[in-house]
Backbone of each chain as nested JSON, in Angstrom:
{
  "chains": [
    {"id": "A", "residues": [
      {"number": 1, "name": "UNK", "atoms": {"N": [46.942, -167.51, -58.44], "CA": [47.991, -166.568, -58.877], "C": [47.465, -165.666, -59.988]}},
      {"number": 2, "name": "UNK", "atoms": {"N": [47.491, -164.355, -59.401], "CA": [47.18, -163.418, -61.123], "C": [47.953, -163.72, -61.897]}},
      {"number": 3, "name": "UNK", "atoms": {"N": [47.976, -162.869, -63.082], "CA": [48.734, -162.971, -63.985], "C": [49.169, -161.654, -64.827]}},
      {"number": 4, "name": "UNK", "atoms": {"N": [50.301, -161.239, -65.231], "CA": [50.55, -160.139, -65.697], "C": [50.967, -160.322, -66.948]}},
      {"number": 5, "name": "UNK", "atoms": {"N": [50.582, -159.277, -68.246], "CA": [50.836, -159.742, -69.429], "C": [50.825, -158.215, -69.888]}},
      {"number": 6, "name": "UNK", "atoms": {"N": [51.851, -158.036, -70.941], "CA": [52.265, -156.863, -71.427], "C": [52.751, -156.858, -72.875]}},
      {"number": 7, "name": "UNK", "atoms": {"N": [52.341, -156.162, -73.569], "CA": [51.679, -155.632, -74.912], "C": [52.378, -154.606, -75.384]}},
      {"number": 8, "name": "UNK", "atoms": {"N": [52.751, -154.504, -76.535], "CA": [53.632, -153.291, -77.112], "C": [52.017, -152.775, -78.429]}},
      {"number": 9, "name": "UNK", "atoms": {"N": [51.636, -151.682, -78.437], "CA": [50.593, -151.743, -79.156], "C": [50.691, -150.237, -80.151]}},
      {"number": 10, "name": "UNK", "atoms": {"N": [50.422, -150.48, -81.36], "CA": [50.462, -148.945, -81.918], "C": [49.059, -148.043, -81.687]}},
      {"number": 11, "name": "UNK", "atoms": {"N": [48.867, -147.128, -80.584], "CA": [47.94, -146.049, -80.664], "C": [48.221, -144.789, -80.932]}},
      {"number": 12, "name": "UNK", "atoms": {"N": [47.486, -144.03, -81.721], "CA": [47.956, -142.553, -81.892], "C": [47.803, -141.097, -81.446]}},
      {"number": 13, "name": "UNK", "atoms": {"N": [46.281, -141.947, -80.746], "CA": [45.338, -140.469, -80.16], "C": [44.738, -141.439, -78.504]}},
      {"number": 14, "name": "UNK", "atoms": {"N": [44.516, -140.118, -77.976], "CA": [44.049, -140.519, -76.669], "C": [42.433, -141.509, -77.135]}},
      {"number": 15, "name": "UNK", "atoms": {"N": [41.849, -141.356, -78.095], "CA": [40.85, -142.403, -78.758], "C": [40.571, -143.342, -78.758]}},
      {"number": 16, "name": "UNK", "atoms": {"N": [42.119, -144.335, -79.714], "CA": [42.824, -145.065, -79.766], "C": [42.945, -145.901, -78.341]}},
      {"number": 17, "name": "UNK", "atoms": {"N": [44.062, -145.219, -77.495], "CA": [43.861, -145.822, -76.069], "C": [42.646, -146.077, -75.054]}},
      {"number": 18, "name": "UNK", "atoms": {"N": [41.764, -145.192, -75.452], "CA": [40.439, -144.981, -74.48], "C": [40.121, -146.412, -75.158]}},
      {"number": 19, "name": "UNK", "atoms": {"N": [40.059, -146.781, -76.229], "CA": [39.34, -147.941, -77.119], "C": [40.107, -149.112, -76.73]}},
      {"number": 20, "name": "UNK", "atoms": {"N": [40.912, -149.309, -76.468], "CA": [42.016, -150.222, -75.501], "C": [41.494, -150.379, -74.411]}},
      {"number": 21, "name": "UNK", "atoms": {"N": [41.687, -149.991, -73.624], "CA": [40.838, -149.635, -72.544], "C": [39.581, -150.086, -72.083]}},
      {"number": 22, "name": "UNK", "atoms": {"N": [38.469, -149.682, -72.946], "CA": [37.616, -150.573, -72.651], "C": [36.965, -151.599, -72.908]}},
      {"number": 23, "name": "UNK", "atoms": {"N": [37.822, -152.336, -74.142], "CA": [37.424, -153.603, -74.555], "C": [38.047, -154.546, -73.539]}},
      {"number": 24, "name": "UNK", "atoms": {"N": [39.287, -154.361, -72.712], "CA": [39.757, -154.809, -72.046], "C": [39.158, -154.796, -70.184]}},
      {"number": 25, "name": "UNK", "atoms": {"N": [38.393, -153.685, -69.771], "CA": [37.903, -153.204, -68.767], "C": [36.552, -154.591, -68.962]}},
      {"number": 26, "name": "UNK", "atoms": {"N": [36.066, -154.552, -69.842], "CA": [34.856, -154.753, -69.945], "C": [35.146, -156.683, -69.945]}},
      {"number": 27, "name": "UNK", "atoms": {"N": [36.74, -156.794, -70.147], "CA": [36.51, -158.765, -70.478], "C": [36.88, -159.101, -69.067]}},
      {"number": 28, "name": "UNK", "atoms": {"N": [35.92, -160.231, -68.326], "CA": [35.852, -160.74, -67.757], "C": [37.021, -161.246, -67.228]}},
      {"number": 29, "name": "UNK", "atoms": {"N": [37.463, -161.294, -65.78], "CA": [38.706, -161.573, -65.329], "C": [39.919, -160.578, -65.243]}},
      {"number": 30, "name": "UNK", "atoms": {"N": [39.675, -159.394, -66.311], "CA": [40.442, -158.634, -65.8], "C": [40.725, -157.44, -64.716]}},
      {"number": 31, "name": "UNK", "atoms": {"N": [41.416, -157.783, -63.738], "CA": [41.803, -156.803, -62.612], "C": [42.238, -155.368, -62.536]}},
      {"number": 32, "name": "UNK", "atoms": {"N": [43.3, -155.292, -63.416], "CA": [43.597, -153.664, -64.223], "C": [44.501, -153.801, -65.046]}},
      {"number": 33, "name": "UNK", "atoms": {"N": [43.823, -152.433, -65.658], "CA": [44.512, -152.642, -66.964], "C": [45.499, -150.622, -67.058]}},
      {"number": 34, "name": "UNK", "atoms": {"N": [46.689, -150.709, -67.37], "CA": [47.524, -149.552, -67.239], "C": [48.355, -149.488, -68.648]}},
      {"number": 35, "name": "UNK", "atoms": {"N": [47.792, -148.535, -69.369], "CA": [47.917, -147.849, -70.65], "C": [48.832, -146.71, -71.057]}},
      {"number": 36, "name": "UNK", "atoms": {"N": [49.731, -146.814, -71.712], "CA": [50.662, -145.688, -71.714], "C": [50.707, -145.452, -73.576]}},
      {"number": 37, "name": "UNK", "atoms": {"N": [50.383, -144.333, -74.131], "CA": [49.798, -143.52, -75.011], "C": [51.831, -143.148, -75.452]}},
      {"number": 38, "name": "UNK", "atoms": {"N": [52.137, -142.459, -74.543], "CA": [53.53, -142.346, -74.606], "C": [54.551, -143.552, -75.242]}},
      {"number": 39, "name": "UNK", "atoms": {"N": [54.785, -144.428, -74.544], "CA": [55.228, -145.539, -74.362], "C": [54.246, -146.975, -75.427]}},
      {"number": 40, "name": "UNK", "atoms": {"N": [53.694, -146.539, -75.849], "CA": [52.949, -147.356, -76.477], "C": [52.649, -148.66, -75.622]}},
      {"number": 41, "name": "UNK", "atoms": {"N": [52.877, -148.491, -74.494], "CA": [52.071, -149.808, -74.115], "C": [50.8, -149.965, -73.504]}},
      {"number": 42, "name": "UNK", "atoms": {"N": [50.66, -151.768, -73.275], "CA": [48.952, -152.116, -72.835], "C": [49.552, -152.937, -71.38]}},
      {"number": 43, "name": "UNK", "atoms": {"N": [49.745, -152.883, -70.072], "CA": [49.493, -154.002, -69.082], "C": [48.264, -154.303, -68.614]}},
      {"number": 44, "name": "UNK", "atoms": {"N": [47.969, -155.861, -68.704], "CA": [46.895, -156.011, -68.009], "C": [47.296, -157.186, -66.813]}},
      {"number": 45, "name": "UNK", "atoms": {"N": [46.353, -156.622, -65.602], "CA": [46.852, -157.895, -64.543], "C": [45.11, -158.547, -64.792]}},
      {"number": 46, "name": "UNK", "atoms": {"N": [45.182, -159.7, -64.39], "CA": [44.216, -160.63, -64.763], "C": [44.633, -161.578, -63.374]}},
      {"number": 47, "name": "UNK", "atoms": {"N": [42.977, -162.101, -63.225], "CA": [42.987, -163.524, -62.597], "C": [43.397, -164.498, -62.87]}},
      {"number": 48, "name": "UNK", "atoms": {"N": [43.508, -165.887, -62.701], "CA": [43.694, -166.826, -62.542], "C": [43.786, -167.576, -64.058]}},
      {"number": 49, "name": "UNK", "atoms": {"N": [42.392, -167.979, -64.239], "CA": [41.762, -168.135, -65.315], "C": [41.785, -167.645, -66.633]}},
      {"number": 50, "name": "UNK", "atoms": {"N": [42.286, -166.119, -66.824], "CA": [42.26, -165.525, -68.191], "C": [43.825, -165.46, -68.71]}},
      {"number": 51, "name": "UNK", "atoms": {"N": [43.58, -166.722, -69.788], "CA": [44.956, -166.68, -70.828], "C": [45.358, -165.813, -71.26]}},
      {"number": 52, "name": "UNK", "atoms": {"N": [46.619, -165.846, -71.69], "CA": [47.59, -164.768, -72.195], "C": [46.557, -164.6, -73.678]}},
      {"number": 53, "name": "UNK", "atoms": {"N": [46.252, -165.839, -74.672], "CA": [45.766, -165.581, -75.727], "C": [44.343, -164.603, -75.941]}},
      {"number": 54, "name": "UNK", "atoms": {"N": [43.627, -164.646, -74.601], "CA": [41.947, -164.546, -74.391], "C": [42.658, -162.559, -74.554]}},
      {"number": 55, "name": "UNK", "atoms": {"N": [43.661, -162.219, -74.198], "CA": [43.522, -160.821, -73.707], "C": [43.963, -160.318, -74.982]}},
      {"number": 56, "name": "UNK", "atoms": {"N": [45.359, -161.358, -75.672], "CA": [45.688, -160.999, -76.813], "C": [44.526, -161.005, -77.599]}},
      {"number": 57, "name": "UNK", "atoms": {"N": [44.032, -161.822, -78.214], "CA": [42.613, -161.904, -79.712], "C": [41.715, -160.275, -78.942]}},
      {"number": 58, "name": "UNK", "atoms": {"N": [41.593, -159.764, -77.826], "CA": [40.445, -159.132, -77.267], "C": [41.264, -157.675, -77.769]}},
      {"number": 59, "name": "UNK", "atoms": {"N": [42.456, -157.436, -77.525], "CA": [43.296, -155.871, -78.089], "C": [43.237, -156.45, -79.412]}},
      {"number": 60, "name": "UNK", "atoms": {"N": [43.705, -157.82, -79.978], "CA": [43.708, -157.444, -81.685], "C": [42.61, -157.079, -81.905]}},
      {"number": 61, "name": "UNK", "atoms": {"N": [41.14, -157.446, -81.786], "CA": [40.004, -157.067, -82.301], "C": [40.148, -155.878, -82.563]}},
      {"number": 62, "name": "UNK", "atoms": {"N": [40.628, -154.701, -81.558], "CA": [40.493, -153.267, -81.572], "C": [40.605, -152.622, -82.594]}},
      {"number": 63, "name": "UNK", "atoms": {"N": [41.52, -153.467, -83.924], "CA": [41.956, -153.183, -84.963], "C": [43.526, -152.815, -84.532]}},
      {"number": 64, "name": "UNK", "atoms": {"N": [43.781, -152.475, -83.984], "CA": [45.201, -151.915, -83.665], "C": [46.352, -152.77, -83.897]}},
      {"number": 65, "name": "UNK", "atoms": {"N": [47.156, -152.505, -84.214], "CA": [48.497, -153.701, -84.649], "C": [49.338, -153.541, -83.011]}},
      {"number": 66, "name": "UNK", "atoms": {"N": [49.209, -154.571, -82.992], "CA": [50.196, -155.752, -81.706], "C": [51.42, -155.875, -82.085]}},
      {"number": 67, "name": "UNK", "atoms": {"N": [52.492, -155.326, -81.477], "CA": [53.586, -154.866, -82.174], "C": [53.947, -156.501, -81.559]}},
      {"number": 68, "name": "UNK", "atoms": {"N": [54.262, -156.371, -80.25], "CA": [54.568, -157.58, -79.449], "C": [53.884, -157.786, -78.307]}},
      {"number": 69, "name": "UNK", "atoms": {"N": [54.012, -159.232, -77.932], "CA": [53.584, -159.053, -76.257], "C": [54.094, -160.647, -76.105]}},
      {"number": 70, "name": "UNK", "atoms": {"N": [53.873, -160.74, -74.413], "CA": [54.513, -161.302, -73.682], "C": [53.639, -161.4, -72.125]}},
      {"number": 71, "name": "UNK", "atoms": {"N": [54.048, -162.814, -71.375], "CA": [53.569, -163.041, -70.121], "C": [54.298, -162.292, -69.213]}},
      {"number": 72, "name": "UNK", "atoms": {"N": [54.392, -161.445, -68.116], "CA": [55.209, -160.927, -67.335], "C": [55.189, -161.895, -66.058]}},
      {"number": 73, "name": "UNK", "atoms": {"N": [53.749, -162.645, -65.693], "CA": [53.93, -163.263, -64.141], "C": [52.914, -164.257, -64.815]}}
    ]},
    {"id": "B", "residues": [
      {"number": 1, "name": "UNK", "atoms": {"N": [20.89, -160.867, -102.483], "CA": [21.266, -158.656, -103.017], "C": [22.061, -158.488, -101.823]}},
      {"number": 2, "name": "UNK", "atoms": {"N": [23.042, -157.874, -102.174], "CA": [23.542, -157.436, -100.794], "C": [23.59, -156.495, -100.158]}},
      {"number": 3, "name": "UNK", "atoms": {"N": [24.17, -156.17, -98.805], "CA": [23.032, -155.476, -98.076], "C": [24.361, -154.319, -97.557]}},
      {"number": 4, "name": "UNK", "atoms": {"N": [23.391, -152.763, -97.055], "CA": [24.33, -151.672, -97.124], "C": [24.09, -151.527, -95.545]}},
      {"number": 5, "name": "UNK", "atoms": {"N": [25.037, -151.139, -94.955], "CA": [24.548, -150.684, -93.605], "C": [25.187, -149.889, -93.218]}},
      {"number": 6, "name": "UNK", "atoms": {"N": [24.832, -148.508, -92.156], "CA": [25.38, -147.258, -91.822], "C": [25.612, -147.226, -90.127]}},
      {"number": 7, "name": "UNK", "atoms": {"N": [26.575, -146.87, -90.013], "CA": [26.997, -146.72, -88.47], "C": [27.195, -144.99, -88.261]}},
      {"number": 8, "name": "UNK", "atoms": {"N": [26.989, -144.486, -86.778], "CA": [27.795, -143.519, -86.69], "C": [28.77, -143.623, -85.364]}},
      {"number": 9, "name": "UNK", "atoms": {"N": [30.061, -143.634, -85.472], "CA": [31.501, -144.079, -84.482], "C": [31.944, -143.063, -84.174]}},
      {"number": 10, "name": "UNK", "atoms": {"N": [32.136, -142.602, -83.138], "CA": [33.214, -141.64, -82.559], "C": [34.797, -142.288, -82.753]}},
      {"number": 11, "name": "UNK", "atoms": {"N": [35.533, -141.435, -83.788], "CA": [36.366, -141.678, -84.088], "C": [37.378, -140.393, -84.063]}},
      {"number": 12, "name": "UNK", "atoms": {"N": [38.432, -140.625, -83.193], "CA": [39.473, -138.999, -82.942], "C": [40.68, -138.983, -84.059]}},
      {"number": 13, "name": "UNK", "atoms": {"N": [41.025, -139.696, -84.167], "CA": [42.149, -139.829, -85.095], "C": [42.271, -140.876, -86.457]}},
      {"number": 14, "name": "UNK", "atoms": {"N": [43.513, -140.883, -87.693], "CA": [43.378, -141.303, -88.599], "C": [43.398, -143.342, -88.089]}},
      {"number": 15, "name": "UNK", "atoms": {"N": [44.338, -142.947, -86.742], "CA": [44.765, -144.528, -86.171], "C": [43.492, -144.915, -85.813]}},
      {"number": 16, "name": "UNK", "atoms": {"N": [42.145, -144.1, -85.015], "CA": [41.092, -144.788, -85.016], "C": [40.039, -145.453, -86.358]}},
      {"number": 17, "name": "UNK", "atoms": {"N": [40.16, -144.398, -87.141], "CA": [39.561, -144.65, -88.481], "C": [40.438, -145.875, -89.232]}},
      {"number": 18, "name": "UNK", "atoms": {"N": [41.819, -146.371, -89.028], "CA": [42.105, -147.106, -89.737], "C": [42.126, -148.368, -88.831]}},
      {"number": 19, "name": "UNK", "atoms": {"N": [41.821, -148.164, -87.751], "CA": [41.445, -149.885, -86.849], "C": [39.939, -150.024, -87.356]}},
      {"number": 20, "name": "UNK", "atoms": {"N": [38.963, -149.525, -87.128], "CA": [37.98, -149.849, -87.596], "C": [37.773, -150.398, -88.859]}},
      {"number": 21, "name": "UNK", "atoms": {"N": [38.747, -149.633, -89.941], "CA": [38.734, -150.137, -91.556], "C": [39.029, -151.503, -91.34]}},
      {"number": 22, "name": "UNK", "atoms": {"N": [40.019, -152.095, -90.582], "CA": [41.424, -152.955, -90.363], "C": [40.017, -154.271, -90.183]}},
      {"number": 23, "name": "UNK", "atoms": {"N": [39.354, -153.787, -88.89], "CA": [38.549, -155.255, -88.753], "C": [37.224, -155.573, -89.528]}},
      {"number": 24, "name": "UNK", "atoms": {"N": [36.732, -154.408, -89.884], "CA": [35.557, -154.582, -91.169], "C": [36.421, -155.478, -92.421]}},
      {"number": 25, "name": "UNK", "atoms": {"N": [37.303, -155.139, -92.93], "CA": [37.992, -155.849, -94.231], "C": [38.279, -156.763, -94.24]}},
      {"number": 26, "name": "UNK", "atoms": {"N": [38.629, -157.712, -92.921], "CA": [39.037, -159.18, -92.319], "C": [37.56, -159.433, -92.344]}},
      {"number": 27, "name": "UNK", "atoms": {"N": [36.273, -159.063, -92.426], "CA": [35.48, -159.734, -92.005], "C": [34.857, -160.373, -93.394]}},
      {"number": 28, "name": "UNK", "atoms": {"N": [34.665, -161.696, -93.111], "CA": [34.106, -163.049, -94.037], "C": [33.2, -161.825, -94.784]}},
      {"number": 29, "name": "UNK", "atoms": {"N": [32.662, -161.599, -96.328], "CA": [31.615, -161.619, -96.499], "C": [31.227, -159.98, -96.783]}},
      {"number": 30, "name": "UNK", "atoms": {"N": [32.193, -158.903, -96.342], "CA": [32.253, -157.655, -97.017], "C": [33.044, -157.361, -97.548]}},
      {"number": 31, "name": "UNK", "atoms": {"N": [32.344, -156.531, -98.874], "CA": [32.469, -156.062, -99.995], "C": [33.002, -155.031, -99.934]}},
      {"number": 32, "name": "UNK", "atoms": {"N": [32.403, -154.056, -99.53], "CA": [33.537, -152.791, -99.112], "C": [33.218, -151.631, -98.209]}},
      {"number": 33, "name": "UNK", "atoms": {"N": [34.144, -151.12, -97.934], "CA": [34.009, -150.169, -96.689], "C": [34.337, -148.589, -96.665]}},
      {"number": 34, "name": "UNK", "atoms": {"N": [33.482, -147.853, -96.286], "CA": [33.898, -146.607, -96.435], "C": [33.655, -145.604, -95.274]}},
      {"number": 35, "name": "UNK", "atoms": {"N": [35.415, -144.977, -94.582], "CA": [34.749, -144.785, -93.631], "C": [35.522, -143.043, -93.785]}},
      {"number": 36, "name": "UNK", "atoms": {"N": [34.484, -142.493, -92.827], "CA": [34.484, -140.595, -92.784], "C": [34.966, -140.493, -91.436]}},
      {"number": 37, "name": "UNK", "atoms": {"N": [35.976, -139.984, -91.454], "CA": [36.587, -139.419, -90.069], "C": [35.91, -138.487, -89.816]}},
      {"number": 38, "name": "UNK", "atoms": {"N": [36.235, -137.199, -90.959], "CA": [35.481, -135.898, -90.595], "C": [33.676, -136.235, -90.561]}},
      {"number": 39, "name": "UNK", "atoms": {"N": [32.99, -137.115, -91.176], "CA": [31.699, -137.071, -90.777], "C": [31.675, -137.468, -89.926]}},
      {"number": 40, "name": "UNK", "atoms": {"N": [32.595, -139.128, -89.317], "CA": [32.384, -139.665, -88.227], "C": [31.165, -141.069, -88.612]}},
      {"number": 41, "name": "UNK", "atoms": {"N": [31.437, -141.258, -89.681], "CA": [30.398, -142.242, -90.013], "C": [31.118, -143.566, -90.425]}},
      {"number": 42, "name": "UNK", "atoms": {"N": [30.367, -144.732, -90.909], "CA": [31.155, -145.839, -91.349], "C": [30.06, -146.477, -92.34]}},
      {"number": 43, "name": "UNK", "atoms": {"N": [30.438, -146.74, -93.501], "CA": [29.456, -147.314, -94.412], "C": [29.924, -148.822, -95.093]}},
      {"number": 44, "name": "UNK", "atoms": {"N": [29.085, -150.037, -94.821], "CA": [29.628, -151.31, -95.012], "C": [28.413, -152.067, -95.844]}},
      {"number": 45, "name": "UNK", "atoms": {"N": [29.486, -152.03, -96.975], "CA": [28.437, -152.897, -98.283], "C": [29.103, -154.614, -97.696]}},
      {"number": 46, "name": "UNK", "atoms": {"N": [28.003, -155.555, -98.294], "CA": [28.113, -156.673, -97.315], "C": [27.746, -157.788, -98.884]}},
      {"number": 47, "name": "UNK", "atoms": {"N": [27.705, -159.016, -98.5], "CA": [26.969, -160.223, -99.462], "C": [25.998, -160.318, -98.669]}},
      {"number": 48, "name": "UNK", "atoms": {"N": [25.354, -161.164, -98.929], "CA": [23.912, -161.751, -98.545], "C": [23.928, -162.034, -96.975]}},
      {"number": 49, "name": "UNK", "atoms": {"N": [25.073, -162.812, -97.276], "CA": [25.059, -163.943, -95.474], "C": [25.414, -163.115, -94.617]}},
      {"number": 50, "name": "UNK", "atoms": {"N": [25.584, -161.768, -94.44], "CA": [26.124, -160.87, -93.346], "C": [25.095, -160.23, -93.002]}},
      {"number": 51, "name": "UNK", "atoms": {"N": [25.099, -160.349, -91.815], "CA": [23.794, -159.724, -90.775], "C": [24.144, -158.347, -90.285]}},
      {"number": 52, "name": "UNK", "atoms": {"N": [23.307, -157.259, -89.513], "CA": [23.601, -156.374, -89.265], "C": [24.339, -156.54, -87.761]}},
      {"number": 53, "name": "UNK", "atoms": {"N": [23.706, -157.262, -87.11], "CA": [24.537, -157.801, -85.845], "C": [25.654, -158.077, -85.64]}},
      {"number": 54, "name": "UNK", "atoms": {"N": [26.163, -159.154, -86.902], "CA": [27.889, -159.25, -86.9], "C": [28.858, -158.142, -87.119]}},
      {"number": 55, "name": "UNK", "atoms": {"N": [27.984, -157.68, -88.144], "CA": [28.828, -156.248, -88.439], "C": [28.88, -154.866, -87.131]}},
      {"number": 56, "name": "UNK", "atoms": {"N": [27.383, -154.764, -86.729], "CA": [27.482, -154.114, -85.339], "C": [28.195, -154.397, -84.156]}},
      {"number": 57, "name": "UNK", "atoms": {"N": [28.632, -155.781, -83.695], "CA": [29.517, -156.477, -83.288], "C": [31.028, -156.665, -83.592]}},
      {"number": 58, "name": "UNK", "atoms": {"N": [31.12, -156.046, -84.797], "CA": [32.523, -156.353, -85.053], "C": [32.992, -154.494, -84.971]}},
      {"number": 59, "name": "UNK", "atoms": {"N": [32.54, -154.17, -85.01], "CA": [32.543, -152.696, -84.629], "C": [32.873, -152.13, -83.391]}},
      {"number": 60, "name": "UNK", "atoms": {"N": [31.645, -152.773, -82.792], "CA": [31.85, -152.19, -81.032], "C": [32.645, -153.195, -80.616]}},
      {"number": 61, "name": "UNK", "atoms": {"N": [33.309, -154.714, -80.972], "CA": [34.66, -154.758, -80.078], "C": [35.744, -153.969, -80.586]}},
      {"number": 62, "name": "UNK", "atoms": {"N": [35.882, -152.752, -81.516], "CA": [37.095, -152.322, -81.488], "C": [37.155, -151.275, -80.599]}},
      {"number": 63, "name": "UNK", "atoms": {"N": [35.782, -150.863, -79.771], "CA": [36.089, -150.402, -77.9], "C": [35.863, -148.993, -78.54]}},
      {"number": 64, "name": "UNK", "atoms": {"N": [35.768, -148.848, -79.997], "CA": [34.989, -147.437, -80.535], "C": [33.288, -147.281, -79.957]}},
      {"number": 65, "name": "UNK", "atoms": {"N": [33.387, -146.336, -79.975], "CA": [31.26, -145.761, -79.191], "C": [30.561, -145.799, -80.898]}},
      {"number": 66, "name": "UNK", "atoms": {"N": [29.861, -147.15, -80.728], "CA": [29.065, -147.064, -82.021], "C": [27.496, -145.895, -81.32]}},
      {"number": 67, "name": "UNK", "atoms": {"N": [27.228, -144.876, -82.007], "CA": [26.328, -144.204, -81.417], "C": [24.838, -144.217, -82.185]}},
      {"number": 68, "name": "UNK", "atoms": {"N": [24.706, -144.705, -83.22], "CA": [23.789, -145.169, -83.958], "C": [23.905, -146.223, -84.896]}},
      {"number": 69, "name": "UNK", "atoms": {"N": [23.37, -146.651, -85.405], "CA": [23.596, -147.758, -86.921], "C": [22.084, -147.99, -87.025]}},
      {"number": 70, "name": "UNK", "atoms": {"N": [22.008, -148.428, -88.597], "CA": [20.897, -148.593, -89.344], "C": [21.283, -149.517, -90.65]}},
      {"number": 71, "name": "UNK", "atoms": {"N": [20.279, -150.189, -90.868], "CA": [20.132, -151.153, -92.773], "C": [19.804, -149.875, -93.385]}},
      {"number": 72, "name": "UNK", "atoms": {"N": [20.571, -150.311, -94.568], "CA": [20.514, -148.793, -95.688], "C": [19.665, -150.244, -96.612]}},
      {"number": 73, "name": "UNK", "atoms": {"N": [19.871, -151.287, -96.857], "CA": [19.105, -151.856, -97.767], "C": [19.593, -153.698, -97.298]}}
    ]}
  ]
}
């Protein structure tokens, strides 16, 4: 079963999101990831294997403040 | 003695410049940080036990394009 997990995140510039983006592109297990600059959010769908926490610690690194998030599936 | 080291980051906005500040300042072991939007640079005074690797590492997971770095001392 994938897994869907969704992120409320503060970005300000298309930068910001690009930098979201590919710390997340780049971690292992993840399937896609859909970014809204507008909306301030992060979804990522993921395999099997990659915890809700592994994706969370990987966007906090970014520096960016994690407003909220949550498992969707 | 502790040690100075210079990055140069593509950074678009003040939200990128202040995630980068955000995870250098959490990190064990630096002293202080100074970073140039308009140059586009990042300068990180350190203690002894901090390597240039951790610090180059703690950089490029915030999914910013580190495009050079160097030991200033």
């Amino acid at each position: 079963m994938p897994h869907q997990y969704h992120f409320d995140v503060t970005m300000t510039c298309s930068g910001c999101s690009n930098a979201v983006n590919r710390v997340l592109t780049r971690l292992d297990g993840v399937s896609n990831v859909d970014i809204s600059l507008e909306k301030q959010t992060v979804d990522v769908t993921t395999g099997d294997s990659l915890d809700y926490d592994t994706v969370y610690n990987t966007i906090a690194k970014t520096g960016k403040k994690v407003n909220s998030g949550k498992t969707i599936q």
